[in-house]
Structures are given as structure tokens and as C-alpha cells.
N, C-alpha and C positions, 0 to 999 in steps of 0.2 A: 528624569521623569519617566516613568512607566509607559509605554505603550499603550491606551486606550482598545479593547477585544470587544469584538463579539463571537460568541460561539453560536451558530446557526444547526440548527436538528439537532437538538444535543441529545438525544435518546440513542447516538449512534454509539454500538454497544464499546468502540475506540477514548469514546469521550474520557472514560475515570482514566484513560493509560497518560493524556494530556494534562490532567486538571493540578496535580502540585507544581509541575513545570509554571502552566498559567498564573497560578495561584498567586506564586512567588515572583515572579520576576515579569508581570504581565497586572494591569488594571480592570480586568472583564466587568464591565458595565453592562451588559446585555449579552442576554441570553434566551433562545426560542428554541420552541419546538410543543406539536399539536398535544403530546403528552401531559397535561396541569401538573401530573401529581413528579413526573419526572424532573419538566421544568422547574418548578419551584422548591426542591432540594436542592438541585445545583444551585440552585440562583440565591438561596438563604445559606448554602455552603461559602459561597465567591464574594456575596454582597453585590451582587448584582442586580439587574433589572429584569423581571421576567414576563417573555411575551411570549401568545399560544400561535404567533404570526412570522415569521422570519420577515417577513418583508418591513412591517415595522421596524425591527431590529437592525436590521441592515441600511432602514434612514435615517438615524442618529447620526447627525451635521458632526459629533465629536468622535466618530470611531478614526482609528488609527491603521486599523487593518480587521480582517475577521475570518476564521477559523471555521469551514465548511462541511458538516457532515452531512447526514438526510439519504435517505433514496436514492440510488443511483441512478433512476429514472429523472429524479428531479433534479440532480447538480446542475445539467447545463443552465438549465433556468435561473439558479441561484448564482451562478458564474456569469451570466451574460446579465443579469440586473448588479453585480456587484462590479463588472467592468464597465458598466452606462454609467454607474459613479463615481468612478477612478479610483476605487478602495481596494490596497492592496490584498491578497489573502491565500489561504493556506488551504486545499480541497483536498480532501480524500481523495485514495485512490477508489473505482476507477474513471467517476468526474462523469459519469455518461453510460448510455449502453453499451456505444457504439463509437470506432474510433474515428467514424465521421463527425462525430459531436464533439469529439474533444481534440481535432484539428481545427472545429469552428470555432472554438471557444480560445484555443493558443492564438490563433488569425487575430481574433475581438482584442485579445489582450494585448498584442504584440502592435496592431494598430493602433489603439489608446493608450498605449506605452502603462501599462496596468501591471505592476510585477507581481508572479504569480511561482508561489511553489505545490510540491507533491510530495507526500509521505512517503517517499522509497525507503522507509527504515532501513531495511539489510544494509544498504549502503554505507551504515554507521556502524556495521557489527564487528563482530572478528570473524564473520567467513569473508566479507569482500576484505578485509586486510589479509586473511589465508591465502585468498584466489592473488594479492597481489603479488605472492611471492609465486605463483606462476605463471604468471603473467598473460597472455593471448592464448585459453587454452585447445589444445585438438580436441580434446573431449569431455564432457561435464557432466553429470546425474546431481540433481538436487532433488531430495525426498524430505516431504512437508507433508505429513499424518494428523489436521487436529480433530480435534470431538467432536461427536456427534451432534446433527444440526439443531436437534433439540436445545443447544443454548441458545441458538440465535431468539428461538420463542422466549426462553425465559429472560433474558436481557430487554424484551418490548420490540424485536427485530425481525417478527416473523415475515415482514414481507421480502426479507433474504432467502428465502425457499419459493418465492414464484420469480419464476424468470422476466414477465414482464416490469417488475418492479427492478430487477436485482441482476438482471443479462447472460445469468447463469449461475453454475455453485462454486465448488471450491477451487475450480483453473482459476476464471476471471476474477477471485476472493483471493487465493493464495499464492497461485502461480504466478499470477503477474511480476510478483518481485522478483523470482528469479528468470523470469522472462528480462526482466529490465537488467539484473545482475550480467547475464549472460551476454544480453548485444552491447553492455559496456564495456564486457573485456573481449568479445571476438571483435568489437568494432570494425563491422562488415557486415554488409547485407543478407537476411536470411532468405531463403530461395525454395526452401521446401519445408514445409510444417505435416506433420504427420499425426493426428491423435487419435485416442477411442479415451470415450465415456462412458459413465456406468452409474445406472439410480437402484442396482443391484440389492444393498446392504439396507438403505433408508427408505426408496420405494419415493422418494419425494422427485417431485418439477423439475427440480434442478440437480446436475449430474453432483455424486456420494464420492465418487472416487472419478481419476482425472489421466492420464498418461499420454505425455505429449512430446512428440521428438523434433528437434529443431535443424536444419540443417544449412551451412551456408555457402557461399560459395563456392569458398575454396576447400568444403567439404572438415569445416570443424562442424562441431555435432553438441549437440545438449539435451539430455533426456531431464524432462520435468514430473515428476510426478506427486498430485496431493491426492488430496484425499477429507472426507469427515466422519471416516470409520476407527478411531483410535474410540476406546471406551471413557465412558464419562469419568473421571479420574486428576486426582492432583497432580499428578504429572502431566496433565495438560493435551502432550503431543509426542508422536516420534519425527527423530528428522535425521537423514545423514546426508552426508555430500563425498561428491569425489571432483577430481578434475587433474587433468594428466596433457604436459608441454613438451617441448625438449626440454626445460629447466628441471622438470621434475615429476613429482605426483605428489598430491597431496587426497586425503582419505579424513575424515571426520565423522565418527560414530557421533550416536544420539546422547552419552554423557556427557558429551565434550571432549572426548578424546582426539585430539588433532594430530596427524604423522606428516610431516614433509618429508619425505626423499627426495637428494638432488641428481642430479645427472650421473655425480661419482658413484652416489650410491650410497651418500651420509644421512641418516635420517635425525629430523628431530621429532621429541615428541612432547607437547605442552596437553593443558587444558584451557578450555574457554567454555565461556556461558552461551549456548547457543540458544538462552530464554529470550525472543524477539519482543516480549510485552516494553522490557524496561527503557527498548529505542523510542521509543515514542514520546517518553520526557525527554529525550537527548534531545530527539529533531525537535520538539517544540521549543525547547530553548536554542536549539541555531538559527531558528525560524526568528525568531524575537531579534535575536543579534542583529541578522543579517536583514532585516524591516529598513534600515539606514541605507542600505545598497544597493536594495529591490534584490537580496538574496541569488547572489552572485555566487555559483557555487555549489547552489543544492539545486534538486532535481525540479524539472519545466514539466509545465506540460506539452511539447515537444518530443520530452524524454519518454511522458504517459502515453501521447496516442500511437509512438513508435511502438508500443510494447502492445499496445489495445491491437493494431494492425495485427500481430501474430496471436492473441487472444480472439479476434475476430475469424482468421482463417482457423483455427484450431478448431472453432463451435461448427463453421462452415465446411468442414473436412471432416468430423464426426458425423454429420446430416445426412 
């Protein structure tokens, strides 16, 4: 038997990257969000129930679990009513403004035994299978370039460009994952955050472009930088990566071009899909799997507000 869903704020412009994953291997009965005309396409796509209320949707005595998008302003709220019901669920990164909201919220969960996961995509990709091959590294640049923020308007998302709503631009939007990537494999405390901001290019609330250095203690290092300056274009985004151990170095241009060198000095050289849209069916379906185990295995919010904490001091060190 299918998993019983609800998908809450489904105007969140991640929803269509979810919805064959759901579709197929998931029963979504309900669906909300203050949108009509949004909600009730999804909901006559799924066969679902459609409400302009989340709260309704989220008191459905038959859900199984449900699926959090909405506001970043609003999650906690939608987290801390779906943990008063003991309904397990799946939030968006980044769950809150603030990574004080999203330590109260793991607290809430972890007290009423409520299993909860977080969309860490990358985590499912081939740069963190890359990064495994070198394992704990001294030094890391992750570069994430997407488009201009004018999609977030045409997607129904425009309140992704005020910060009160949204906690900032494309760090706490894009960087976080490789925030989160990175204190996974230094696994060690970061001790100096160092960033600068810039509403240079777009002229919008919330910072266009992002550069943020990380540093910990034993003095490994990771330069983050995104951006919503790449032109509006089918090719979407640019992104490269590096990262360098004793085992090796590894370099990943923006087609895909991945190189390992090891220590001797052997290099290999593959290609991978560095398109990050298509993780989003993956996780929604380990998400489903793993509803039997309370999703043992994928990312906590534990793992979120560690990452919110250095997205916090980065907003607070650009100031």
C-alpha cells in the first residue's frame, strides 16, 4: 500500500522537480496552498484533494506523512503544528529564517519522537560520490551560478526576493548545500566564516551574488560561492568544483568534466551530470522508502540548523 501525502505550499517553485517521484510511488490526497489556480492543477494532475488552507490539509486523521514547502518565514510554524500531530514529514531546506528556529523545531521533533527529513539533494549526486574519493578535504571551492531572480516571480515566488519572507538570496537559497556538503566531509567544527555580499547586478533585497569562506579548525578551508547572475538561458546555470587532500585533487568543470589525480599522480578523467533538478525525484523517493524507518540515513534537521548556524554568521559578517 502506498504511503498516504500531503504536499503543503505547493506553489514552492521545487514542487514540479517532486511530483512523478509522488505521483508514482506515493497516494497524495491533499494538497494546499493560498494559490486556487496553482492548487487546483496539481491537485486535478495527482487526484487529489485541494485546499487554499494548509492547516486543513495537514488534519486529515489519514495522512501518512507530508511534504513541506511554503515561506521560509512560515515553515517553523508548519513544522511545529505537523510535530503536535506526530506526522512524519519532509521540509524544505531552509525550514526557518533562522537557525534558532530550526534547532527548536529538531528539539520539538526529537522530543515527540516525530521523524523528520531535509532535501540535502547534492548528497545524492556525483560530486559528493567525487568528494568521497577524497575524502576529509584541506581545501574545497564549490561555484553555483543560477538565473536570474526574475524566475522566482514567474514561478508565483516573488516573495524569494524580500528578505523578511525568504532570510536572504542566493547563500541561504543555494549555498546552504554546499555548506552542508562541506561540514560533512571536514567533519569538524567551523571556527571562522568570512563573507561579502552583493545586490550589485539585480539591485534586489536580497543579496545577487554571494562569496563566502569557511574555515575550521584545524585550518581546512572551503570557498562557497553562488550567485543569480548567470542569464536567463536553457542552460540553466554554471557550477564548478575543486577540492584537494593528501589523497588527491579532484577539479569538476561546468560540463561535467570530472579529473581525479591521486597522490602518484594517476589521473582519471569521467563525465557526470552535474544537473541538480533530477535529485529531487531521487530523494523523494528515499523519502517514501525510508517513511518505515523514520528515514534513517538521510539528512536531519540537526544536519540543517548546523548548516543555518554558518549561513547565519555569513549574513551576520557581511553587516
Amino acid at each position: 500500500m502506498k504511503p498516504r501525502v500531503a504536499i503543503l505550499e505547493a506553489s514552492h517553485w521545487h514542487v514540479p522537480l517532486y511530483l512523478d517521484a509522488l505521483a508514482e510511488q506515493a497516494d497524495v490526497v491533499a494538497i494546499a496552498d493560498k494559490n486556487s489556480e496553482i492548487v487546483m492543477a496539481r491537485a486535478n494532475v495527482l487526484g487529489a484533494t485541494a485546499y487554499q488552507d494548509w492547516h486543513e490539509a495537514a488534519a486529515r486523521p489519514d495522512l501518512d506523512m507530508a511534504f513541506v514547502f511554503g515561506r521560509h518565514s512560515e515553515m517553523p510554524k508548519i513544522a511545529r503544528v505537523l510535530i503536535a500531530r506526530g506526522l512524519p514529514f519532509c521540509i524544505e531546506k531552509p525550514a526557518g529564517l533562522y537557525s534558532a528556529q530550526v534547532r527548536e523545531i529538531a528539539k520539538l521533533a526529537d522530543e515527540a519522537h516525530v521523524s523528520v527529513t531535509v532535501p540535502f539533494v547534492q548528497r545524492l549526486g556525483p560530486l559528493a560520490a567525487m568528494l568521497r574519493k577524497i575524502g576529509r578535504p584541506d581545501h574545497a571551492t564549490f561555484r553555483f551560478i543560477a538565473g536570474p531572480p526574475e524566475r522566482y516571480i514567474r514561478a508565483g515566488c516573488s516573495w524569494m526576493l524580500d528578505p523578511l519572507e525568504a532570510g536572504g538570496g542566493c547563500f541561504i537559497n543555494l549555498g546552504i548545500h554546499f555548506v552542508d556538503l562541506f561540514l560533512q566531509a571536514a567533519a569538524e567544527p567551523v571556527i571562522h566564516v568570512h563573507a561579502s555580499l552583493h545586490h550589485r547586478t539585480h539591485n534586489t533585497l536580497v543579496e545577487d551574488h554571494a562569496v563566502v569562506i569557511m574555515e575550521t579548525m584545524s585550518g581546512r578551508s572551503a570557498i562557497i560561492e553562488t550567485g543569480y547572475v548567470f542569464p536567463d538561458s536553457p542552460h540553466k546555470r554554471e557550477v564548478s568544483y575543486y577540492a584537494a587532500s593528501p589523497t588527491g585533487y579532484l577539479s569538476i568543470g561546468d560540463y561535467g568534466t570530472a579529473a581525479f589525480t591521486d597522490a602518484s599522480g594517476h589521473s582519471i578523467v569521467e563525465q557526470i551530470d552535474l544537473d541538480s533538478d533530477p535529485l529531487y525525484s531521487q530523494f523523494a523517493s528515499r523519502v517514501l522508502l525510508g517513511l518505515k524507518d523514520g528515514f534513517i540515513g538521510l539528512p536531519t534537521l540537526a544536519d540543517l540548523a548546523a548548516a543555518m548556524e554558518i549561513v547565519d554568521r555569513a549574513y551576520a559578517q557581511a553587516r
